[in-house]
C-alpha positions as CSV (number, residue, x, y, z in Angstrom):
1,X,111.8,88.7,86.0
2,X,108.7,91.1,85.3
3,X,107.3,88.8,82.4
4,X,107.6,85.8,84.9
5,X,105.9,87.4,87.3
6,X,102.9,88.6,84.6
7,X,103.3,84.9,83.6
8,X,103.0,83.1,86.7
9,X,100.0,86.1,87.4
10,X,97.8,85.0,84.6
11,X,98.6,86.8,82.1
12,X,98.6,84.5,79.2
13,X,100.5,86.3,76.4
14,X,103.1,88.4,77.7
15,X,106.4,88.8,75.4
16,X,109.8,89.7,77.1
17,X,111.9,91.8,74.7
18,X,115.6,92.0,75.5
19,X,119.0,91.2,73.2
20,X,120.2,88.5,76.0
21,X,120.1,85.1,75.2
22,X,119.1,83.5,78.1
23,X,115.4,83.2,78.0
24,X,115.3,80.4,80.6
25,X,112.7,80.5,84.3
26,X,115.4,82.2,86.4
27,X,114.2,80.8,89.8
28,X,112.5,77.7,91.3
29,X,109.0,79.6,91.7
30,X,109.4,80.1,88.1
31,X,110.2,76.4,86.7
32,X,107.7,75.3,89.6
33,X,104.5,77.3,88.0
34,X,106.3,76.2,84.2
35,X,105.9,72.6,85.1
36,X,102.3,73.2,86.6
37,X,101.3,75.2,83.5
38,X,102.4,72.6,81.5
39,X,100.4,69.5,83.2
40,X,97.8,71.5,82.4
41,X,97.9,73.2,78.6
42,X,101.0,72.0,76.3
43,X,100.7,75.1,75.3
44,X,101.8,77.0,78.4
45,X,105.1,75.1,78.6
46,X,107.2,77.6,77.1
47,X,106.5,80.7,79.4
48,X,106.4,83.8,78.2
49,X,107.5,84.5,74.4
50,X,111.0,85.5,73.7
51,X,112.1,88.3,71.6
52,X,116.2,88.6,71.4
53,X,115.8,92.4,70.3
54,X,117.0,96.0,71.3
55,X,114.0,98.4,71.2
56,X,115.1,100.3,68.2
57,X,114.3,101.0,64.5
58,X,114.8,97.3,63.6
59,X,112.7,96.2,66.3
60,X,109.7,98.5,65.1
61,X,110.3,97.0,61.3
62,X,111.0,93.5,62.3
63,X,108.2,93.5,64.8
64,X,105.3,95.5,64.1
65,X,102.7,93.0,64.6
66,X,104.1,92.0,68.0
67,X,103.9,96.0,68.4
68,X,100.1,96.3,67.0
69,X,99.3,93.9,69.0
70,X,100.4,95.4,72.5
71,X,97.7,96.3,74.6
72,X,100.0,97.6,77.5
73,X,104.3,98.0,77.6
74,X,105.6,97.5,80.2
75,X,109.0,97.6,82.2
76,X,111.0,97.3,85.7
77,X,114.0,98.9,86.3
78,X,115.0,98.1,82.2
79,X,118.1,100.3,82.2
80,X,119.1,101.5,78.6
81,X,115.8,100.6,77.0
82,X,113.8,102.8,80.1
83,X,113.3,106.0,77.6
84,X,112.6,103.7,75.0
85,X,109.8,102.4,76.1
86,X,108.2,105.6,77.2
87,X,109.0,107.0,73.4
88,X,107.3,103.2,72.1
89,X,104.0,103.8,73.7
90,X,103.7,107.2,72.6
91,X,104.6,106.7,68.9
92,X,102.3,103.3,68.9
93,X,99.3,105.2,71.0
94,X,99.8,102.3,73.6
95,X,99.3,102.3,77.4
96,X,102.5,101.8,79.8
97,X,104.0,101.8,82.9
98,X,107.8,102.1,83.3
99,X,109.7,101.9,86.5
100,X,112.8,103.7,85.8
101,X,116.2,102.8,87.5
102,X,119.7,104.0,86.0
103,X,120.2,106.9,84.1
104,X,122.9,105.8,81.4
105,X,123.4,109.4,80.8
106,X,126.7,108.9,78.9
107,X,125.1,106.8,76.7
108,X,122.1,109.5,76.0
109,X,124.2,112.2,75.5
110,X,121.1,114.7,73.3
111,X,118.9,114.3,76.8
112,X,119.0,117.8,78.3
113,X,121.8,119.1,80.7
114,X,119.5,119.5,83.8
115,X,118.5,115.7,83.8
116,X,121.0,114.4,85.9
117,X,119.2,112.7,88.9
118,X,116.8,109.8,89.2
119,X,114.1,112.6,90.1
120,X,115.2,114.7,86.9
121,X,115.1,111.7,84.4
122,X,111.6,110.7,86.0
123,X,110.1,114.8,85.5
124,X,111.7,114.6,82.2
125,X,110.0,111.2,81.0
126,X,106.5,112.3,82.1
127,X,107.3,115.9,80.2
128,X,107.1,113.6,76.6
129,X,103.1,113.9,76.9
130,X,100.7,115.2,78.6
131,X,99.1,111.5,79.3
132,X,101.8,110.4,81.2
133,X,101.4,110.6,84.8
134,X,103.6,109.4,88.0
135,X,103.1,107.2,91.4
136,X,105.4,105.6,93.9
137,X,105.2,102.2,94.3
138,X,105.0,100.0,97.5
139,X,108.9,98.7,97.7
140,X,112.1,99.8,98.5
141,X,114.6,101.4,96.3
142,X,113.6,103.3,93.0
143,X,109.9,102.8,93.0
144,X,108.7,106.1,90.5
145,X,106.4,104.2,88.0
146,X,105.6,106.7,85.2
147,X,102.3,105.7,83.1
148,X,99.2,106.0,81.3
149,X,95.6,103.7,80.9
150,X,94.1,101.9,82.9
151,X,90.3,101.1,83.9
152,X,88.1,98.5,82.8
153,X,87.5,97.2,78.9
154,X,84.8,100.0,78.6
155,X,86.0,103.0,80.0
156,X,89.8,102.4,78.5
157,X,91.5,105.3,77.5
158,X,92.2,105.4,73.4
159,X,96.0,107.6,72.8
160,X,96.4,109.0,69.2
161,X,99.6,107.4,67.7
162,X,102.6,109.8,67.7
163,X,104.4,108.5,64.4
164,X,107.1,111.1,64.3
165,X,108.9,109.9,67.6
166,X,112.4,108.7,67.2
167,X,112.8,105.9,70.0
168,X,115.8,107.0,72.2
169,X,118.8,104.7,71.7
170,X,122.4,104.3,72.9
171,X,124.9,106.3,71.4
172,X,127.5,103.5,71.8
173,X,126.9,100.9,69.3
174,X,129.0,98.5,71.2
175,X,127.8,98.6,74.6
176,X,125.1,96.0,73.8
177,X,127.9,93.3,72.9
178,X,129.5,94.3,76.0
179,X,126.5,93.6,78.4
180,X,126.6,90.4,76.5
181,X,129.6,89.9,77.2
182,X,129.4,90.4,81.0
183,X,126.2,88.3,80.5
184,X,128.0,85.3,79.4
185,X,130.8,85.3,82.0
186,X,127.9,85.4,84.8
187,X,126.7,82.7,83.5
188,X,129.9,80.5,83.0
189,X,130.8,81.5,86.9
190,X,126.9,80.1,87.7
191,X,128.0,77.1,86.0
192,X,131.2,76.5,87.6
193,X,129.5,77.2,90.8
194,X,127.1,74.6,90.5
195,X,129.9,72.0,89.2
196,X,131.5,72.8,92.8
197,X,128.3,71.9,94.8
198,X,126.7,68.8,93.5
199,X,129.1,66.5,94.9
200,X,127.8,65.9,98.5
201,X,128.6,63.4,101.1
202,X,126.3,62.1,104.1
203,X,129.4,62.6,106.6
204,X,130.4,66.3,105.6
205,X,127.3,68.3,103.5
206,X,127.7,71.4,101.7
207,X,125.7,74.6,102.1
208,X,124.7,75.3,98.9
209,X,124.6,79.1,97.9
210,X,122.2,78.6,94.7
211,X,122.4,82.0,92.3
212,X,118.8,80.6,90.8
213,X,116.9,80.9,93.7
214,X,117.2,84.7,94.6
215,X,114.9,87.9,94.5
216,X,115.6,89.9,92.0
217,X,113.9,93.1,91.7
218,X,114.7,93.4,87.3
């Protein structure tokens, strides 16, 4: 949902990267601006550009022109990839902002012992480099945003690239396929749902619960 929003915001070239499929406007505010965009510059009627990828070693070899080309990584609440991105930025010399959410500490078992709390994993993220600094947000829930940059064109900040960072990955190879998984039955239950609603009558209407049009804070 964040690249939408930076989408729908202006920002012309944003690039969601994520190993899910489904790269499709996931509420009506979304296919509304896409259809608007599109009246106005062809160009624009794709939304922002899809990468199906894991932030990994593959990612940086497969992608390191989308990578050069960053001028600011971002992400909200990304889960697995949330340590990732931090470790990105600092190897690439890039700006970022991360809102951090889960923990996943099974899956990063060679964090330290003590970082077992959202509070811990946030100290431990901004302890990576001294550039990285920490605010809280204006909304509920998990709102810690570590980050670096910012300012105007002239007074940006320039970050030496770290090339000897390892970007943090899951130690379970398979738990990618399983999100997929989980992905995919969502999906075929969103369907079904939707099979069950369209057929309407004037005499007895149906409330329709739609799973597109919700809030989701991603």
């Amino acid at each position: 949902r964040l690249s939408w929003a930076l989408w729908r915001r202006g920002v012309a070239r944003v690039a969601l990267v994520d190993p899910r499929a489904d790269s499709k406007p996931q509420s009506r505010r979304d296919r509304k601006a896409l259809r608007k965009a599109a009246s106005h510059d062809a160009n624009l009627a794709r939304g922002p550009a899809r990468v199906a990828a894991a932030l990994d070693a593959t990612f940086e070899s497969t992608h390191a022109a989308l990578i050069k080309e960053a001028s600011l990584i971002v992400g909200l609440h990304p889960d697995e990839a949330t340590e990732a991105i931090v470790d990105l930025a600092l190897k690439y010399g890039k700006p970022v902002a991360v809102v951090p959410c889960c923990l996943f500490s099974d899956l990063f078992p060679e964090r330290p012992r003590d970082v077992a709390s959202y509070a811990s994993f946030c100290a431990y993220l901004r302890r990576k480099d001294a550039s990285l600094r920490s605010a809280t947000l204006d909304f509920e829930g998990r709102s810690t945003v570590i980050y670096r940059g910012g300012g105007d064109r002239e007074r940006r900040e320039v970050f030496a690239p770290r090339p000897a960072i390892r970007l943090a990955v899951p130690a379970d190879p398979d738990h990618v396929a399983a999100s997929l998984r989980g992905d995919s039955a969502r999906r075929r239950q969103r369907e079904a749902h939707r099979a069950s609603t369209t057929t309407r009558t004037p005499s007895s209407p149906v409330a329709r619960n739609d799973p597109d049009n919700t809030t989701n804070a991603q």
